[in-house]
N, C-alpha and C positions, 0 to 999 in steps of 0.2 A: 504494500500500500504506500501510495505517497507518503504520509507524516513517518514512517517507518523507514524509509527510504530517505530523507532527508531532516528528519530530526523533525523541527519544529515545537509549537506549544503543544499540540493535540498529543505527540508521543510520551508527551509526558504527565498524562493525567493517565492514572491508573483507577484513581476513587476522584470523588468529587470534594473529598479533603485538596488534593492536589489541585484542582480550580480553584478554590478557596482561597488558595495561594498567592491566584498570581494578583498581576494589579491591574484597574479594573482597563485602563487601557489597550491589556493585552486582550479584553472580551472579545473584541469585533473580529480581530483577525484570528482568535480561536474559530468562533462561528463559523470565519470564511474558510479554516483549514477543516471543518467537521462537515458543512456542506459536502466541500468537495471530496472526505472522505466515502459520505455517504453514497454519492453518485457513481463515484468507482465502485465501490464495492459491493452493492446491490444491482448492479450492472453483471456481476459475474454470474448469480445463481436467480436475479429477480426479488420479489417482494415489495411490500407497501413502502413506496418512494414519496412520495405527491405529498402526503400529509408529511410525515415525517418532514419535507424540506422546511416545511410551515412553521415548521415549532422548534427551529436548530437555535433560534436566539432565546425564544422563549425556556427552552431545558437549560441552557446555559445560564440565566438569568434565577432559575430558580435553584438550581441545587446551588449557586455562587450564593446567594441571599439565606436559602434555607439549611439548617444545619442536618442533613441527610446524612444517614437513614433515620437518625434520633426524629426528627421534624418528618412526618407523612405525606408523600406525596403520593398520589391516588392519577393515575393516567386513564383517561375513557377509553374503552373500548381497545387501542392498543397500535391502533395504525400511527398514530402519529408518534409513539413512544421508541423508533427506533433510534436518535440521537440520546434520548434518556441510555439506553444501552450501550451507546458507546461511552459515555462519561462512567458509567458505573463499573467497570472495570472489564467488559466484555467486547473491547474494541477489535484484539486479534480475534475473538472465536465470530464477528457479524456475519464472514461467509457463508456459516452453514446454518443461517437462520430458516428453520421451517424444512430443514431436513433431520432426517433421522437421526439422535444424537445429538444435534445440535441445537444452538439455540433455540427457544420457544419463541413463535411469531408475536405473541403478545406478553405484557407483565405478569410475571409467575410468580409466585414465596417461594417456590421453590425450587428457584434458580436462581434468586438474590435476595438480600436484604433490602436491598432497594425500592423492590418488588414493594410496594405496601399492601397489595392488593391483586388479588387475579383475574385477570379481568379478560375480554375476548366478546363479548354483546353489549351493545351500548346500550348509554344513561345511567349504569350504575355507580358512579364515582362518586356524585354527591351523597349518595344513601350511606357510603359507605364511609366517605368522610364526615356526614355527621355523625356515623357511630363511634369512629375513633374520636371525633373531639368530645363526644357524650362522656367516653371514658376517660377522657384527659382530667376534665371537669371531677369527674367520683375521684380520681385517684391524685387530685389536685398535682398532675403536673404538669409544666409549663412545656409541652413538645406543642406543633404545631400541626393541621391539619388541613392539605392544601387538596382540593378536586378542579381537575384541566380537563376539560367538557366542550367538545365542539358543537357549534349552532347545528350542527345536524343531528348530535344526539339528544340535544334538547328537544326536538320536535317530540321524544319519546314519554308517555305520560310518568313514568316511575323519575326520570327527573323533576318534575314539578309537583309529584307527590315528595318527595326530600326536600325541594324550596320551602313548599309551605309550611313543613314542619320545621326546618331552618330557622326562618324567618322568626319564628314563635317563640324562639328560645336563645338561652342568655349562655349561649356557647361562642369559642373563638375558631370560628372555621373560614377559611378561604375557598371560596369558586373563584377560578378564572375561567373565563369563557374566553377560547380562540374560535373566533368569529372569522371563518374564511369564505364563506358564501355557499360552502358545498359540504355535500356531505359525500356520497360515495360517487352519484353523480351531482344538480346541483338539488341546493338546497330547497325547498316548496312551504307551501303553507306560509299563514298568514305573520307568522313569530319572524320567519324571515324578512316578509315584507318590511316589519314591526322593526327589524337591525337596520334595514335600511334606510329607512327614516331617522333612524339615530345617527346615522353616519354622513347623511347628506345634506341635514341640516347646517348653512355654512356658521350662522352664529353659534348655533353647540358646538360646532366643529371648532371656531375661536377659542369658546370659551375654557374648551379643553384643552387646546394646544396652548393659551394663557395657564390655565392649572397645572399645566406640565412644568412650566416656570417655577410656581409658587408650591408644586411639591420636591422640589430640589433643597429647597429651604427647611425642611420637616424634619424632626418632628418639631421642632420650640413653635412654628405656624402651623401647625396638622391645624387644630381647634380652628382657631381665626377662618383657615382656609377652607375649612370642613362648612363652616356656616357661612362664609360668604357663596361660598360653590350653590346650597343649596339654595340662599335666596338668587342667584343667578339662574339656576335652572330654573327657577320656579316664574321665570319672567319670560321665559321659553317654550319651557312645558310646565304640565302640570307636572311633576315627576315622572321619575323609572317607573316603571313595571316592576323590578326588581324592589326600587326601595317602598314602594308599596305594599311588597312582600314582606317587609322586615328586614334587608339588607341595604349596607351602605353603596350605593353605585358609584364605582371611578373607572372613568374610561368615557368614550373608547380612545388608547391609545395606539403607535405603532406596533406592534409585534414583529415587531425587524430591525426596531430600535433597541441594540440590547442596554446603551445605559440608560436611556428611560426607563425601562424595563426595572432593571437594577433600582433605582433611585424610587420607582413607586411599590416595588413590593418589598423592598427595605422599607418604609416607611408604613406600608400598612402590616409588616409583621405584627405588630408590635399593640397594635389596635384590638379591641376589645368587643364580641360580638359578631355578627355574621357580616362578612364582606365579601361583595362583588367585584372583581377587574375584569373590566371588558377589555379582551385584547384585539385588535385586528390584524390577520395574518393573510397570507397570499399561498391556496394549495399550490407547490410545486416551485417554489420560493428558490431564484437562481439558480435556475436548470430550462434553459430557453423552452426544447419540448415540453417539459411537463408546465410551464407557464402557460404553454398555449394549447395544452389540452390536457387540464390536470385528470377529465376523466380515462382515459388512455392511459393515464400515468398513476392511477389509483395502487394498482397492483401491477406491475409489468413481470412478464418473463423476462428471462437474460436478455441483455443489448449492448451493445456500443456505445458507453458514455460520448466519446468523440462525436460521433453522427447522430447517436439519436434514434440508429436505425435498430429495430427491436428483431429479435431472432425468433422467428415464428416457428414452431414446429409441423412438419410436413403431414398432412393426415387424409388419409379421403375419407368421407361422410360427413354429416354435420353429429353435430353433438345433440344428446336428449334437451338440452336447452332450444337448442335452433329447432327441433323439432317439433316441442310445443309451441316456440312462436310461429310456425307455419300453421302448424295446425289453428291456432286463434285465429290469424288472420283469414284463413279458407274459413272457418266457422263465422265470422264475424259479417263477412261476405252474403253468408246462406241466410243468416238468421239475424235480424236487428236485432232483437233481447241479449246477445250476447255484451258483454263489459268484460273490461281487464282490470284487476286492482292490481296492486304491488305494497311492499312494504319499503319502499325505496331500494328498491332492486334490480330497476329498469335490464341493466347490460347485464347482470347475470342472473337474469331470468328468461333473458331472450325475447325481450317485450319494446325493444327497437324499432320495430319497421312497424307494429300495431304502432306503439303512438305516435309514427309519423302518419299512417294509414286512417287509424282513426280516431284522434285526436279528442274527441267529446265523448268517447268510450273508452278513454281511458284516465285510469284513476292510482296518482302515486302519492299514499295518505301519509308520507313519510317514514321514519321509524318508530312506526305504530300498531307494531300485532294484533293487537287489542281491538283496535279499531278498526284496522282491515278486515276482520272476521264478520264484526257485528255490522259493518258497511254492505259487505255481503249479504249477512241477512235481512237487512231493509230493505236494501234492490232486488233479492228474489220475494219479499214481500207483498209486493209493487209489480209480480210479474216479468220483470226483465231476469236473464239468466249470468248471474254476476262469476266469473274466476278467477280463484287469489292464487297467483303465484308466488310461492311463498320455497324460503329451504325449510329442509326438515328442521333445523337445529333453531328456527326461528321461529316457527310454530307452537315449540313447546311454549312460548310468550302466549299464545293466545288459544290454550287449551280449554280454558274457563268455558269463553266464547264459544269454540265449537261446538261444546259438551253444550248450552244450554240457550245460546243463541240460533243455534244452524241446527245441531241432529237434535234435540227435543220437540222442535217444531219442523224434524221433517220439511225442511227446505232445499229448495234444486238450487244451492254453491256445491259449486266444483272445485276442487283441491289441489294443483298442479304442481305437487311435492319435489321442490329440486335439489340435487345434493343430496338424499337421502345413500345411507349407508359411509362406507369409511371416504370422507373427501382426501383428506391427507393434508397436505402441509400448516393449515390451519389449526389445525392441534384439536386436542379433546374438548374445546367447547363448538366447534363445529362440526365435529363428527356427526351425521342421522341414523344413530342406530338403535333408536328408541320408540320410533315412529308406529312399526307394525304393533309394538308392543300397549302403546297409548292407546292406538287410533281400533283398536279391534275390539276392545272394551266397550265402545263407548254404539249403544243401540241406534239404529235408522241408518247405520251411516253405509255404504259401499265402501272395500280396500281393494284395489289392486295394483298388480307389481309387473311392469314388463320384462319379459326377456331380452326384447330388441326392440329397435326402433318403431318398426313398422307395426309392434303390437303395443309400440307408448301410444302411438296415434289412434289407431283403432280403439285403445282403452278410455284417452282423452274424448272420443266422440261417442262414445259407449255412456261417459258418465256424465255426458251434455245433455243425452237424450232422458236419463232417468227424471223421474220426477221425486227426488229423494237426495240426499247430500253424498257425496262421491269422493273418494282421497286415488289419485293417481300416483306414487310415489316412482320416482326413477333418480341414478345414480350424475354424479358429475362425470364429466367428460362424455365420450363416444362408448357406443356399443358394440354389437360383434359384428357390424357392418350390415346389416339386413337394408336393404333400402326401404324409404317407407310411404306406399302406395299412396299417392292421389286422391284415389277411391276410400269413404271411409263406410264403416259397416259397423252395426253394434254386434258386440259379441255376447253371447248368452250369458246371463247373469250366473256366476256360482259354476260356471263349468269348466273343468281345467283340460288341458289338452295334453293327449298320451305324442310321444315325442319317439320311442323305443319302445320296442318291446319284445324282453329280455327272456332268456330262459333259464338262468341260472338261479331265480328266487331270489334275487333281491329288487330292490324297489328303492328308486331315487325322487322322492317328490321334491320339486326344488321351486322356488320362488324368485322370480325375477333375474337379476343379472347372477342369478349361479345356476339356472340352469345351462348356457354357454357355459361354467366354470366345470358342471360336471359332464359334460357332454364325451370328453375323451375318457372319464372312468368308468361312464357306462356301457361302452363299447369295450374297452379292457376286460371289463369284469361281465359283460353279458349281460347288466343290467337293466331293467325297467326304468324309461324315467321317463316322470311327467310334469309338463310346466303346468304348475299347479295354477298359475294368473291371478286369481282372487284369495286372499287372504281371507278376507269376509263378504259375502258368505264362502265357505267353503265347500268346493265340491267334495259332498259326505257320501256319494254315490262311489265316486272314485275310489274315495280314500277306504270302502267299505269292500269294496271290491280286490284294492291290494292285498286289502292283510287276508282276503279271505285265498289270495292266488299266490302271495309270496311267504317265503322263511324268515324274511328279514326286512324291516324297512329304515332308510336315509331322509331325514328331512334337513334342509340346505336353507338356508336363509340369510343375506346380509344387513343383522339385525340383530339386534340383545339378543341371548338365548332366552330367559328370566319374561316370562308373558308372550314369546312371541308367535311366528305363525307359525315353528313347529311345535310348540306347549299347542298351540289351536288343533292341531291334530293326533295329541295326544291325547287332548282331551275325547275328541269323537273316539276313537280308538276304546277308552275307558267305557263313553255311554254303549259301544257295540259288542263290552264285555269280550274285547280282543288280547289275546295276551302276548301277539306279534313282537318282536324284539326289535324295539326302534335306537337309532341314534341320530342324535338331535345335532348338528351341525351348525355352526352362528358365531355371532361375537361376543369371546368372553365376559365375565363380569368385571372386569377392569373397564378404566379409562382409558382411550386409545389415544398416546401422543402422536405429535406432528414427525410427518415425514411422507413421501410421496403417496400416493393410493394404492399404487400398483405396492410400494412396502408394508404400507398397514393390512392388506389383504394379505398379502405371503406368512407379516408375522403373526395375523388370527387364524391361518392356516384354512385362507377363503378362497384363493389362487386354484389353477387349476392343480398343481403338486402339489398343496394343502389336503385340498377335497380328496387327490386319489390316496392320499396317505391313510386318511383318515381312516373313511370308507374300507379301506384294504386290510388296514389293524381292527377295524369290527368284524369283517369278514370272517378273516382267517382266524378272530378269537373264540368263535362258534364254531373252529372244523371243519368251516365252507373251501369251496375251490380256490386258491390264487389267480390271481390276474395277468391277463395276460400279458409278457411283458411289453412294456411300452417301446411306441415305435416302430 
């Protein structure tokens, strides 16, 4: 790396004691030597660049002011926490961020002290940091409690459940809000509206860049300056939003000013009560490409810091993402009741070309689970046919809703589950492998899983037609290349499809993207396998008919083991008083950390040399025939 190669300030911070150090002169051109670390080196293997650039003065600024890790800083959600990671003593390990082994994508406790918090789904920083200043308070001592919360995770309501209880109470907690305009893509909703008005007004805009003056001078003028500030704004506005809440509002400043920066949150360390700093920052902050399309630059794969130019990987087919946004767009086509919601997932949801296409159908309610669900069931209320693309691991935010908004009243919302099973680099808060297990529980609802492409599609137009609420779950990335027909056709509710059929006595029911995983061991082994499709209902016909024609049965699933859809056919199994010898194949009951997809399936042994191992050691531990050898 450059500071490694030429010395510099950046190579010699190991801990943020070591910032601490230098003098505050030296800040800017740290900044500018940790930027450009960052762009190299996230350049090699990819990951969340865009935000991270946004907040390289801001992390400097804070851990220089705050006495870290003693003092709590709480990062949102995690994208923007990669400069936090290089100050904290993980500057040689950044490379292997979000692969196996190596750093976790997001802030961990269990990767650092630094860590305050683990974080990986936005809006939970302030909840979190008022609990740590709650206890600061009980156990009177004077540590500090800082939550960094972007405008986009604000949109999320469990942030503004933490203000208000904030605001109420006689704790010493800091929000800073970096205010960039975006959140993964840009930001929406009216709150955003609400920052820009704060920002374009050119007299508050004085009045603050005058208070930037007059907090240089602080604390001996904090007071003086605290009250003159407020009768000034109050000759502008009626007050913040914020200090209406209970908190003191300062801002909005640069966030790319680091000794501003420095000088106002040295100054409100030290203050008593809940405070706000509004910072403003720029996603993709001195990196020309990502300035000019910070959403491109959100998460990039490897590229060419030099150029710019991003290293695509070579693939034919589209991904199960692209395949539902065709499939909306051809449904959206047939049928006006159709709508797209989102949780602010526009580009990886594959909901691109709908809301250029059709723009008054579609609906992105920010990062708001909660709401996207129960928005749904007002528009099928209403008769139009609303559906939430949503990932699995985002859903569990809005399971309430499903359970008693959508499947208790039997409403036609459709579920377009992305990401479900091991995503990989993203780590264990992103993983969807809990989904079949939630979502089977819960009565009214339709579950199915495709094999391949051409049956995500057919299932997504399957579960358009029901007049009842529908979960289509399917994995990231591409599938086993099936292309996926034009033509769409519903498929029989509850009936699974025989795929093989085997004569050795055993029996492969498998569920979605592992019936491809077991497709070579059922041929090795002679066996039966059926893509079972529907989780719920289950075809009990089928499954009745196995145990009553096999020795042995495999049930395959990319999902908890603990609830899922092979416990769902265990259970039948038990009401048909079968005593068939099943083994249950799935994702252990650990957490699955980050690191590629293709790795986390090899190491839950979901791969296809997983599946045959597995299957092979059940086999032969009954005395059954081995397999043939492979190849």
């Amino acid at each position: 790396m450059a500071d490694e190669a030429q010395g510099g300030l950046l190579a010699a911070i190991e801990t943020p004691a070591d910032l601490r150090a230098l003098r505050r002169a030296d800040l800017r051109p740290l900044a500018d030597e940790l930027r450009r670390y960052l762009i190299e080196t996230v350049g090699q293997m990819g990951g969340h660049l865009a935000a991270g650039l946004g907040t390289v003065e801001l992390a400097v600024a804070l851990h220089y002011v705050f006495d870290t890790p003693y003092d709590r800083l709480i990062w949102d959600v995690g994208h923007q926490a990669y400069p936090h990671k290089v100050l904290t003593g993980r500057r040689r390990r950044l490379s292997s961020i979000k692969q196996r082994g190596g750093l976790a994508p997001f802030p961990s406790r269990s990767e650092s002290v630094y860590d305050a918090f683990g974080v990986g789904h936005s809006s939970t920083s302030i909840s979190a940091a008022l609990g740590m200043a709650i206890a600061n308070r009980l156990t009177a001592s004077d540590r500090r409690a800082v939550a960094v919360i972007g405008d986009g995770a604000m949109s999320a309501g469990l942030a503004w459940e933490a203000l208000n209880h904030a605001g109420s109470m006689d704790v010493d907690l800091l929000v800073v809000l970096n205010d960039n305009d975006m959140s993964i893509s840009e930001n929406v909703g009216a709150l955003s509206k609400y920052f820009a008005r704060l920002l374009s007004g050119r007299t508050y805009s004085h009045l603050r860049e005058g208070g930037k003056k007059v907090l240089r001078k602080m604390p001996a003028a904090w007071e003086l300056a605290r009250r003159s500030e407020v009768h000034a704004k109050g000759m502008v506005l009626p007050g913040t939003l914020f200090e209406e809440m209970g908190f003191n509002y300062i801002g909005p400043i640069d966030g790319h000013d680091v000794d501003a920066l420095v000088t106002t949150l040295a100054n409100m360390r030290d203050l008593h009560g809940p405070q706000f700093l509004h910072v403003v920052t720029q996603k993709g902050k001195g990196y020309a490409p990502a300035e000019a399309d910070p959403i491109k630059w959100h998460g990039p794969g490897p590229y060419d810091p030099a150029s710019g130019t991003l290293f695509k990987e070579t693939s034919a087919g589209p991904t199960y993402s692209q395949v539902f946004g065709e499939w909306l767009c051809d449904m959206a086509e047939l049928d006006g009741r159709f709508v797209g919601i989102t949780p602010a997932m526009r580009e990886g949801s594959g909901l691109v070309e709908f809301e250029k296409r059709f723009p008054d159908r579609y609906f992105d309610v920010a990062i708001a689970e909660q709401h996207a669900v129960t928005l749904a069931a007002g528009l099928a209320c209403d008769g139009l046919r609303p559906v939430v693309a949503i990932y699995s691991t985002f859903l569990q935010r809005g399971y309430d809703q499903l359970i008693h908004d959508v499947a208790l009243q039997r409403l036609p919302v459709v579920f377009a589950i992305d990401r479900a099973g091991l995503v990989g680099g993203d780590g264990a808060t992103h993983q969807g492998v809990f989904d079949l297990s939630f979502l089977r529980c819960v009565p009214n609802l339709v579950v199915m899983a495709p094999a391949d492409e051409n049956e995500c599609r057919q299932m997504l137009y399957t579960a358009g037609q029901l007049d009842q609420p529908a979960a289509v779950r399917y994995p990231r990335g591409r599938g086993p290349g099936v292309a996926a027909e034009k033509a769409m056709r519903a498929l029989p509710v509850g009936r699974a499809e025989l795929r093989r059929q085997g004569a050795s006595g055993l029996a492969l029911l498998a569920f979605g993207t592992m019936v491809d995983a077991a497709a070579a061991t059922a041929v090795d082994l002679d066996a039966t396998l059926v893509n079972m499709r529907f989780v719920k209902p289950l075809d009990e016909a089928m499954i009745a008919e196995v145990a009553a024609s096999h020795r042995a049965i495999v049930t395959l699933e990319e999902n908890a083991l603990a609830g899922g859809a092979g416990t769902a056919v265990l259970e039948h199994l038990q009401r048909l008083g079968s005593n068939v010898p099943v083994l249950q194949v799935g994702v252990p009951d650990s957490f699955v950390e980050h690191g590629s997809r293709e790795e986390n399936l090899a190491a839950a042994g979901l791969d296809g040399a997983g599946v045959r191992a597995s299957v092979e050691r059940f086999w032969r531990g009954r005395g059954l025939p081995r397999a043939v050898p492979a190849g």
